[in-house]
C-alpha positions as CSV (number, residue, x, y, z in Angstrom):
1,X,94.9,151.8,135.4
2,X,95.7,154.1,132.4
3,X,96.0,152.3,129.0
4,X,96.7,154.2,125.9
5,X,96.3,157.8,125.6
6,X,94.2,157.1,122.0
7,X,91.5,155.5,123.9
8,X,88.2,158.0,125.2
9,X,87.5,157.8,128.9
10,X,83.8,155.8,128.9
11,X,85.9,152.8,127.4
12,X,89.1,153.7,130.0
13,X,86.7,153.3,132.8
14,X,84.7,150.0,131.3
15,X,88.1,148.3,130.8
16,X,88.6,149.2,134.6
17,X,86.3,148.1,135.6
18,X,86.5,144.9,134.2
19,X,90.2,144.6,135.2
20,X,89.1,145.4,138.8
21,X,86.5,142.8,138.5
22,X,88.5,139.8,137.3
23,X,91.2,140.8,140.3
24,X,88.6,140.4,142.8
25,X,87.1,137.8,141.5
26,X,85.9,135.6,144.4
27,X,83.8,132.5,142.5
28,X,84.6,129.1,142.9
29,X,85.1,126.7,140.0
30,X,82.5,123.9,139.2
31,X,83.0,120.6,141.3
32,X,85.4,118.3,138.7
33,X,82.9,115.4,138.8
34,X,80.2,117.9,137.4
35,X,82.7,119.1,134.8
36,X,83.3,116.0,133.6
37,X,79.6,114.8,133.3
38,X,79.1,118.1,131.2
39,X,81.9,117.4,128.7
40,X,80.4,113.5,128.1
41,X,77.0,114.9,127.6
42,X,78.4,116.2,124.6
43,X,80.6,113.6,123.8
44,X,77.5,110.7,123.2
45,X,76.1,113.0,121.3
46,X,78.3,113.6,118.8
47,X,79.9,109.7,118.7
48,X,76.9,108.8,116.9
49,X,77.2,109.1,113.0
50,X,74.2,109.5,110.7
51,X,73.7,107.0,108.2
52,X,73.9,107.9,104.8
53,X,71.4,107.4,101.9
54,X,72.1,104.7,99.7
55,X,71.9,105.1,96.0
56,X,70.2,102.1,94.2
57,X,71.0,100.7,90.7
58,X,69.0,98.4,88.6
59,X,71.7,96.4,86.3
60,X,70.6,96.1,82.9
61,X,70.8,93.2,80.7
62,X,73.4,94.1,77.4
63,X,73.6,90.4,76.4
64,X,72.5,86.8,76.8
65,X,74.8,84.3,75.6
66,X,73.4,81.0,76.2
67,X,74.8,77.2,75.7
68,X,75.6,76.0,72.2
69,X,73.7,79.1,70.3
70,X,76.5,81.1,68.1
71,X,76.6,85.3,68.5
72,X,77.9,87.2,65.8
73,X,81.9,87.7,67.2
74,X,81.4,85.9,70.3
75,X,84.0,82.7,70.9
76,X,82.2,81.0,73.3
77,X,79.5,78.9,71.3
78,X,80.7,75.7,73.1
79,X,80.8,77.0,76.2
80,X,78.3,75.0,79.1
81,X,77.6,77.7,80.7
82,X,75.0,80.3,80.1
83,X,77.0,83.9,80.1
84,X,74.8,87.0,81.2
85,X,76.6,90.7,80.5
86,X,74.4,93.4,83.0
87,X,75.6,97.3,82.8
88,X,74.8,99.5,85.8
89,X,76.3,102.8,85.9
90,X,79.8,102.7,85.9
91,X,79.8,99.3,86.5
92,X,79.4,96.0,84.6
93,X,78.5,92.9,85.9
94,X,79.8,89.3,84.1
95,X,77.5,86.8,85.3
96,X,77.6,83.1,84.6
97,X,75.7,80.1,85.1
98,X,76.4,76.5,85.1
99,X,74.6,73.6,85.4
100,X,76.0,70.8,87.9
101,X,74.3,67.8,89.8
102,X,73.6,69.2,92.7
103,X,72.2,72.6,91.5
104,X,73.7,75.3,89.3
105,X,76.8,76.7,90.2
106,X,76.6,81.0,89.9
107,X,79.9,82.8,89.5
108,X,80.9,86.1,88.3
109,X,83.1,89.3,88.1
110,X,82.4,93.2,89.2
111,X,83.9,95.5,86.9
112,X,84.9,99.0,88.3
113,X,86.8,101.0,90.8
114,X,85.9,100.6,94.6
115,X,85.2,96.8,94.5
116,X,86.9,96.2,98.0
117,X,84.7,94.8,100.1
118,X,82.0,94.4,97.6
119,X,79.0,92.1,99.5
120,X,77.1,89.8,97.2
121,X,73.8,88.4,97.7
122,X,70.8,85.8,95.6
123,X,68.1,86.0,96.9
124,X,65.3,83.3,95.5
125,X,63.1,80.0,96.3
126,X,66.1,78.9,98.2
127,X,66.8,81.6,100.6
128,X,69.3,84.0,100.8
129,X,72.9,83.3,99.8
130,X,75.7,86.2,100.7
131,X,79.2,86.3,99.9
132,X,82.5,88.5,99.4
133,X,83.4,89.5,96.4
134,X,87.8,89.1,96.0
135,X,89.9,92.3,95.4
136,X,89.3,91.6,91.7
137,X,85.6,91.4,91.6
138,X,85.0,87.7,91.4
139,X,82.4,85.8,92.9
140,X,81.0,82.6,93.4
141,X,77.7,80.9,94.8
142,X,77.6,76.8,94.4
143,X,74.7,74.4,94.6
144,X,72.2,76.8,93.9
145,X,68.2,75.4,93.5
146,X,66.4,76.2,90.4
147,X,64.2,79.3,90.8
148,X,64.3,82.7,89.6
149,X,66.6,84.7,92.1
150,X,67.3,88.4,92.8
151,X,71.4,89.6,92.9
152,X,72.5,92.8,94.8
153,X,75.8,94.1,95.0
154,X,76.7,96.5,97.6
155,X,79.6,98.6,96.5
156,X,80.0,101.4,99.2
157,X,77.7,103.7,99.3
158,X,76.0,101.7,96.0
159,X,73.3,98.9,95.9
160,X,73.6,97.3,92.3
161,X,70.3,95.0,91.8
162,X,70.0,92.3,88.8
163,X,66.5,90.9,89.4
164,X,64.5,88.0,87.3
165,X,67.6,85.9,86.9
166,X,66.6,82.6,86.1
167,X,68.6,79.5,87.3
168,X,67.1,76.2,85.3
Protein backbone atom coordinates (compact mmCIF):
# COMPACT_ATOMS: atom_id res chain seq x y z
CA UNK A 1 0.00 0.00 0.00
CA UNK A 2 1.58 3.37 -0.97
CA UNK A 3 -0.30 6.47 0.54
CA UNK A 4 1.00 9.93 -0.10
CA UNK A 5 4.37 10.69 -1.21
CA UNK A 6 4.56 13.54 1.86
CA UNK A 7 4.49 10.91 4.32
CA UNK A 8 8.26 9.29 5.79
CA UNK A 9 8.51 5.51 5.46
CA UNK A 10 8.51 4.34 9.45
CA UNK A 11 4.78 5.85 9.45
CA UNK A 12 4.17 4.16 5.55
CA UNK A 13 5.11 0.92 7.00
CA UNK A 14 3.06 1.39 10.56
CA UNK A 15 -0.06 2.33 8.56
CA UNK A 16 0.60 -1.11 6.70
CA UNK A 17 0.73 -2.67 8.90
CA UNK A 18 -2.20 -1.77 10.50
CA UNK A 19 -4.15 -2.02 7.24
CA UNK A 20 -2.80 -5.57 6.86
CA UNK A 21 -3.90 -6.31 10.26
CA UNK A 22 -7.53 -5.18 10.13
CA UNK A 23 -7.83 -7.26 6.63
CA UNK A 24 -6.84 -10.31 8.36
CA UNK A 25 -8.51 -9.80 11.15
CA UNK A 26 -9.80 -13.22 12.36
CA UNK A 27 -11.64 -12.31 15.99
CA UNK A 28 -15.04 -13.05 16.72
CA UNK A 29 -17.44 -10.60 18.14
CA UNK A 30 -18.80 -10.81 21.81
CA UNK A 31 -21.86 -13.22 22.32
CA UNK A 32 -25.06 -10.57 21.86
CA UNK A 33 -26.45 -11.66 25.26
CA UNK A 34 -23.02 -10.52 26.92
CA UNK A 35 -23.31 -7.27 24.93
CA UNK A 36 -26.31 -6.45 26.12
CA UNK A 37 -25.65 -7.15 29.87
CA UNK A 38 -22.61 -4.77 29.49
CA UNK A 39 -24.62 -1.82 28.05
CA UNK A 40 -27.42 -2.24 31.18
CA UNK A 41 -24.58 -2.27 33.59
CA UNK A 42 -24.16 1.16 32.65
CA UNK A 43 -27.55 1.98 32.09
CA UNK A 44 -28.67 1.40 36.16
CA UNK A 45 -26.09 3.27 36.91
CA UNK A 46 -26.70 6.31 35.45
CA UNK A 47 -30.85 6.13 35.85
CA UNK A 48 -30.34 7.06 39.28
CA UNK A 49 -30.38 10.95 39.92
CA UNK A 50 -28.66 12.51 42.97
CA UNK A 51 -30.69 14.39 45.17
CA UNK A 52 -30.09 17.84 45.50
CA UNK A 53 -29.55 20.00 48.64
CA UNK A 54 -32.31 21.87 49.84
CA UNK A 55 -32.04 25.49 50.84
CA UNK A 56 -33.93 26.40 54.09
CA UNK A 57 -35.63 29.67 54.91
CA UNK A 58 -36.86 30.89 58.31
CA UNK A 59 -39.94 33.43 57.48
CA UNK A 60 -39.83 36.41 59.39
CA UNK A 61 -42.54 38.05 61.10
CA UNK A 62 -43.10 41.93 59.41
CA UNK A 63 -46.51 42.39 61.12
CA UNK A 64 -49.11 41.26 63.51
CA UNK A 65 -52.50 42.53 63.05
CA UNK A 66 -54.73 41.13 65.54
CA UNK A 67 -58.80 41.30 66.07
CA UNK A 68 -60.29 44.70 66.82
CA UNK A 69 -56.75 46.53 67.59
CA UNK A 70 -56.38 49.61 64.99
CA UNK A 71 -52.68 49.87 62.97
CA UNK A 72 -51.67 53.04 61.71
CA UNK A 73 -53.06 52.68 57.70
CA UNK A 74 -54.32 49.31 58.05
CA UNK A 75 -58.30 48.86 57.11
CA UNK A 76 -58.88 45.87 58.75
CA UNK A 77 -59.61 46.85 62.51
CA UNK A 78 -62.91 44.87 62.42
CA UNK A 79 -61.70 42.10 60.86
CA UNK A 80 -62.20 38.50 63.13
CA UNK A 81 -59.44 37.20 62.10
CA UNK A 82 -55.98 37.59 63.33
CA UNK A 83 -53.65 38.64 60.03
CA UNK A 84 -49.87 37.56 60.29
CA UNK A 85 -47.51 39.19 57.34
CA UNK A 86 -43.93 36.73 57.36
CA UNK A 87 -41.02 37.76 54.65
CA UNK A 88 -38.72 35.10 53.56
CA UNK A 89 -36.42 35.84 50.80
CA UNK A 90 -38.13 36.58 47.83
CA UNK A 91 -41.12 35.47 49.21
CA UNK A 92 -43.91 36.70 51.45
CA UNK A 93 -46.23 34.78 53.26
CA UNK A 94 -50.06 36.21 54.15
CA UNK A 95 -51.20 34.14 56.97
CA UNK A 96 -54.56 34.23 58.69
CA UNK A 97 -56.33 32.91 61.47
CA UNK A 98 -59.75 32.50 62.46
CA UNK A 99 -61.46 31.32 65.19
CA UNK A 100 -64.55 28.84 64.62
CA UNK A 101 -66.35 26.12 66.87
CA UNK A 102 -64.65 23.48 65.99
CA UNK A 103 -61.07 24.85 66.06
CA UNK A 104 -59.47 27.65 64.20
CA UNK A 105 -59.57 27.72 60.69
CA UNK A 106 -55.73 28.64 59.01
CA UNK A 107 -55.71 30.03 55.50
CA UNK A 108 -53.26 31.91 53.55
CA UNK A 109 -51.49 33.08 50.30
CA UNK A 110 -47.66 32.45 48.93
CA UNK A 111 -46.39 35.35 47.26
CA UNK A 112 -43.67 34.82 44.42
CA UNK A 113 -42.69 33.18 41.30
CA UNK A 114 -42.51 29.27 41.16
CA UNK A 115 -45.61 28.56 43.47
CA UNK A 116 -46.79 25.50 41.37
CA UNK A 117 -46.93 22.78 43.32
CA UNK A 118 -46.12 24.53 46.42
CA UNK A 119 -46.64 21.65 49.47
CA UNK A 120 -47.94 23.08 52.75
CA UNK A 121 -47.62 21.62 56.06
CA UNK A 122 -48.56 22.58 60.28
CA UNK A 123 -47.09 20.76 62.20
CA UNK A 124 -48.22 21.12 66.16
CA UNK A 125 -50.12 19.26 69.33
CA UNK A 126 -52.38 17.95 66.72
CA UNK A 127 -50.25 16.27 64.32
CA UNK A 128 -49.32 16.99 61.07
CA UNK A 129 -51.62 18.59 58.52
CA UNK A 130 -50.30 18.85 54.59
CA UNK A 131 -51.87 20.43 51.80
CA UNK A 132 -51.44 21.96 48.11
CA UNK A 133 -51.11 25.22 47.74
CA UNK A 134 -53.54 26.51 44.18
CA UNK A 135 -51.67 28.11 41.19
CA UNK A 136 -52.19 31.39 43.05
CA UNK A 137 -50.69 30.61 46.30
CA UNK A 138 -53.62 30.16 48.50
CA UNK A 139 -54.05 27.78 51.16
CA UNK A 140 -56.17 26.47 53.62
CA UNK A 141 -56.16 24.16 56.82
CA UNK A 142 -59.72 23.82 58.80
CA UNK A 143 -60.52 22.67 62.34
CA UNK A 144 -57.30 23.14 63.54
CA UNK A 145 -56.67 22.43 67.76
CA UNK A 146 -55.25 25.10 69.75
CA UNK A 147 -51.46 24.77 70.16
CA UNK A 148 -48.46 26.41 68.90
CA UNK A 149 -47.68 24.82 65.39
CA UNK A 150 -44.79 24.88 62.94
CA UNK A 151 -45.61 25.91 58.89
CA UNK A 152 -43.25 24.83 56.04
CA UNK A 153 -43.62 25.57 52.59
CA UNK A 154 -41.78 23.64 50.08
CA UNK A 155 -41.31 25.70 46.90
CA UNK A 156 -38.87 23.61 44.66
CA UNK A 157 -35.85 23.35 45.60
CA UNK A 158 -36.97 25.87 48.80
CA UNK A 159 -38.15 24.90 52.36
CA UNK A 160 -39.83 28.18 53.76
CA UNK A 161 -40.36 27.56 57.82
CA UNK A 162 -42.68 30.01 60.07
CA UNK A 163 -42.28 28.40 63.52
CA UNK A 164 -44.02 29.53 67.02
CA UNK A 165 -47.33 30.23 65.42
CA UNK A 166 -49.83 30.33 67.97
CA UNK A 167 -53.46 29.07 67.22
CA UNK A 168 -55.73 30.17 70.53
Amino acid sequence: MNLTGTMNNDNEKLLSQIVHLMQTDQSADAPADAVQWSKNLFRSRAAAPKKSVVQRIMAVLQMDLSPDQAAFGERSATASARQLLFAAGDYHIDLRIAASKKGATVSGQIIGEELAATRVGLEGPAGTLATEANEIGEFRFETVAKGVYDLSLTIADREIVVENIEID
